[in-house]
Phi, psi and omega in degrees: 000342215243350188251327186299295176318326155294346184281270198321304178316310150329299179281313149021144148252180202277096171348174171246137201245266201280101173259099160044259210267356173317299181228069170235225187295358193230024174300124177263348209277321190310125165295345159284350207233305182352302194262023179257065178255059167327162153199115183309142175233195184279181185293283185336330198249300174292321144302310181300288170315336188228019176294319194291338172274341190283338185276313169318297121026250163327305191288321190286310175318328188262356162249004192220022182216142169301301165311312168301320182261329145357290191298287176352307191256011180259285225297328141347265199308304181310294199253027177217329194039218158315002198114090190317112166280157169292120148231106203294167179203044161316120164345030190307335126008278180307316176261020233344078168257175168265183175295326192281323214272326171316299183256048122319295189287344215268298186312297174332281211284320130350252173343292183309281218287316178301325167323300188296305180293325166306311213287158143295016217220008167279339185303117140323318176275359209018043161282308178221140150336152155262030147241013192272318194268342146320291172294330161291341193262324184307308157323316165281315192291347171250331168311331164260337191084352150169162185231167185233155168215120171261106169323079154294170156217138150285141149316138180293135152248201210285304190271016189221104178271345183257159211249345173302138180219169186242113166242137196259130150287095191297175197303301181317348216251334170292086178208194177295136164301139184075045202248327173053011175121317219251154178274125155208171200298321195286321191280005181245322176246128125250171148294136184277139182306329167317104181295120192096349173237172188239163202222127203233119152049022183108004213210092175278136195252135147280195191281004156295324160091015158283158200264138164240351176171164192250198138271061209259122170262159204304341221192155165294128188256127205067045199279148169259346158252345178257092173265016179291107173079135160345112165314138177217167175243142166245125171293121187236118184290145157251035143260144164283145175303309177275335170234355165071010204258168179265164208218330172222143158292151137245130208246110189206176167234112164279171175229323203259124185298325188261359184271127161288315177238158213247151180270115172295156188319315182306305213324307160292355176221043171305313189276342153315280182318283153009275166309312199292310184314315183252357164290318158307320165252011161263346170298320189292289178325331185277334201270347179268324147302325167321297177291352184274154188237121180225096198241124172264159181235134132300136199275165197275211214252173161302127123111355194258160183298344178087207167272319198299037183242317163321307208277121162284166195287163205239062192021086162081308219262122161289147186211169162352077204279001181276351186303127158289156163306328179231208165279118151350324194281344225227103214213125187211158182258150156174164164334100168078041211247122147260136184227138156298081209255165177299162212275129179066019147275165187197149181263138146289174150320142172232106183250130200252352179324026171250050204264138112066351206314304202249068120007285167276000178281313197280314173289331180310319182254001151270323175288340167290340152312259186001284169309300173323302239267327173304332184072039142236093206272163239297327187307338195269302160310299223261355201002095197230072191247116157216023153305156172292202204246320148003269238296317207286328204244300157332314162309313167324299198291338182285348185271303191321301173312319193289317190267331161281358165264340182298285204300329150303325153276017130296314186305287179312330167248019154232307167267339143310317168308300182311301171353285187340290204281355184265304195282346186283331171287321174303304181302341162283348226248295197097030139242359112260139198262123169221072212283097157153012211294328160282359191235334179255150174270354172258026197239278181001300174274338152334280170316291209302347198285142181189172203239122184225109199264142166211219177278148210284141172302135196290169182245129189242016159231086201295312167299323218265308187279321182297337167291290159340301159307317171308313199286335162262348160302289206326311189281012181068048173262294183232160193252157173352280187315311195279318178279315178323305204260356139309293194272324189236335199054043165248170209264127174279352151292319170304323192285356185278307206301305206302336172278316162307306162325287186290346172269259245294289166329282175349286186298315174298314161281024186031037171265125164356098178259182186305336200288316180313290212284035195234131174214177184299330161319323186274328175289322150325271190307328161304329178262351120250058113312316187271322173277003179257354186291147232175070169303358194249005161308127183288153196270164182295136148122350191290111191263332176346135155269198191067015172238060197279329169263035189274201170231138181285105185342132184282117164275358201283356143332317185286347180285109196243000000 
């Protein structure tokens, strides 16, 4: 029987162990994975519920960590800089216009807006331009995980025919009414006075979970310094009943299908940052003791002088000769620091040699994590290029996607809208000609299509991009105007009159124009450029060693 039962046994199949991800990444069994029980939630509960420490957070990495303002203020500078310009580009085809009559309307309409975009007075406050108000909303929005901007009106006064104005919001001033700051389940979901919908962080939903209005209060709630008057909330519908134009922005990137509010930028690598921020300063603090010449003195025997021996005399008054120089209480490290001590203490030595060597390696490769998880990479964060001009130009192009996808969703929840509402004023005013413009939304949206340029990548070959440039007008990949307002941020008409100008001045003073001065010498020499071209040449400042066989950067790169 005992043999049979074993035959049987024998024949079994084998349990099943590995079911797809069991015991892999969805292992309970692993001693590494066992104690890993993350849980995904709603938006609500992982965002929402946790924007105020995350913004806090974020706001402190970005004014008190190198790094942390680092990202922020290179993610700035690239994709909004100085300010996006406006290039309108109406659908003339669709609106039958001709070409000549488009950029007319084009020149115009230019003018008119910058008129407005220049002035301080588009500011509530007249404080900033809109494009000085660009770089403030950019600047909020990653730093909180979205900004707000509200559509005001003025009276028009002499030099401003228009009544629009922008008051910019930060995250905090958007939230549930009576919420006073603090997170609790009421302060992230209520009911809305609107029977059926509800108010998610400040952002009132109907039961479809589309947005009908935000919740903005007078003032930062639970502010410790603006204690004037009651915190209050105003409901701001966000669309108008009559004109359909939005009445408040939200400048945000959702991750979430169901997310209302925005993740700050920081987020993912706060503790990272963090870290990295105090691990520098306890390096810095050992190297600054380290460097102090610190000498104690112990007091002498009864009767004997002390340092006051040292000390000139303090007119006529004798003291104490056990007296210390200083307070008994009172002890300090520094250059050239003598601190006195009481009669029978003794010091060690303070010694910090437990600095470190490698240091710059290790912070070096946490901020490059940083910069991955950021979409910068670390030459671009830390702007450090002593890499070859690949490796050097490569970093570039990988931040560069990152800072033109930033600058399309800025643009799209922000500076298009604003166009949009501006120009639908012009155009009520009868200082821009738009016919039909109010009566079809697809005449409209004609009109409204435009383009929005800001600043140029940087460049670190000027022959190499501008031959590139050439090279794609030629072959129809792009025209004049887009590498012009790509490569320079100038206008590509301005730049023909302007080119026009200065030949037509040339030939009247009888100077060499360009055309002359172009010879075979420049062809030549371009072309050793090319046979000396070298990717693996190092860029100026590459200080490194171990590059004894490199070959030394051609300058005449530089040359355009």
């Amino acid at each position: 029987m005992s043999r049979k039962k074993r035959k049987i046994n024998s024949r079994e199949r084998p349990a099943i162990k590995n079911t797809g991800y069991s015991e892999g990444g969805a292992s309970h069994k692993s001693n590494i994975l066992k104690s890993w029980n993350p849980v995904k939630s709603s938006s609500k509960s992982d965002i929402d519920w946790n924007a105020n420490t995350l913004r806090n957070r974020a706001a402190d990495l970005a004014i008190n960590t190198p790094v942390g303002a680092a990202a922020l203020n290179t993610s700035v500078t690239h994709a909004v800089g100085t300010g996006l310009t406006l290039f309108p580009r109406p659908k003339f085809s669709e609106l039958g216009m001709t070409v000549e009559e488009s950029r007319k309307w084009i020149k115009k309409t230019r003018s008119e807006f910058e008129m407005w975009a220049e002035s301080k007075r588009c500011d509530i406050y007249r404080r900033n331009n809109f494009y000085d108000l660009q770089h403030i909303a950019y600047l909020s929005y990653m730093t909180d995980g979205d900004a707000f901007a509200l559509f005001r009106r003025k009276l028009p006064d002499a030099v401003n025919p228009y009544s629009l104005r922008i008051q910019l919001l930060e995250a905090n001033r958007v939230s549930n009414p009576l919420s006073n700051g603090f997170t609790t389940v009421s302060t992230i979901e209520m009911n809305a006075p609107t029977p059926g919908n509800r108010i998610i962080s400040g952002v009132e939903v109907d039961k479809d979970g589309a947005i009908e209005a935000y919740w903005v209060s007078n003032k930062v709630p639970y502010d410790r310094v603006d204690l004037t008057g009651v915190t209050e909330w105003q409901r701001v519908k966000a669309f108008g009943n009559k004109t359909g134009l939005p009445n408040i922005l939200q400048i945000c990137h959702d991750v979430r299908a169901d997310q209302y509010r925005g993740v700050p930028y920081l987020a993912p690598v706060l503790e990272t940052l963090k870290q990295t921020s105090r691990y520098t300063t306890a390096e810095l603090a050992s190297a600054i003791v380290k460097s102090f010449f610190s000498l104690f003195f112990t007091g002498t025997a009864p009767g004997g002088e002390g340092l006051n021996s040292f000390m000139p005399p303090r007119g006529g008054f004798e003291g104490d000769p056990n007296e210390p120089v200083v307070n008994v209480n009172e002890y300090a490290l520094g250059p050239g620091t003598l601190n006195a001590l009481p009669q029978g203490v003794d010091v060690k030595a303070m010694d910090a040699s437990n600095a470190q060597s490698t240091f710059g390696v290790f912070v070096q490769e946490l901020v490059k994590q940083t910069g991955a998880a950021l979409g910068q990479p670390y030459e671009v964060l830390m702007k450090h290029f002593t890499s070859s001009y690949s490796a050097s130009r490569a970093a570039l192009l990988q931040a560069w996607d990152e800072y033109k996808q930033r600058r399309v969703w800025f643009a799209r929840d922000f500076c298009q809208p604003v166009y949009e509402v501006w120009l639908a004023e012009a155009v009520a005013l009868g200082r821009i000609d738009c016919p039909g413009f109010f009566d079809d939304p697809a005449i409209r949206k004609a009109w409204c299509n435009a383009e929005w340029f800001g600043p140029t990548m940087s460049i670190l070959d000027p022959v190499k991009d501008v031959n590139g440039s050439i090279l794609r007008v030629q072959c129809g990949l792009s025209t004049g105007e887009r590498e012009a307002a790509e490569m320079t941020g100038s206008d590509f008409e301005e730049n023909m009159q302007q080119l026009a100008y200065e030949k037509e001045l040339r030939e009247r003073l009888g100077l060499p124009t360009a055309d002359d001065t172009k010879g075979g010498g420049d062809k030549d020499e371009q072309k050793n450029d090319d046979d000396t071209d070298n990717d693996d040449d190092v860029l100026e400042g590459d200080k490194q060693g171990g590059g004894g066989n490199r070959r030394a950067p051609d300058l005449r790169r530089d040359r355009i």
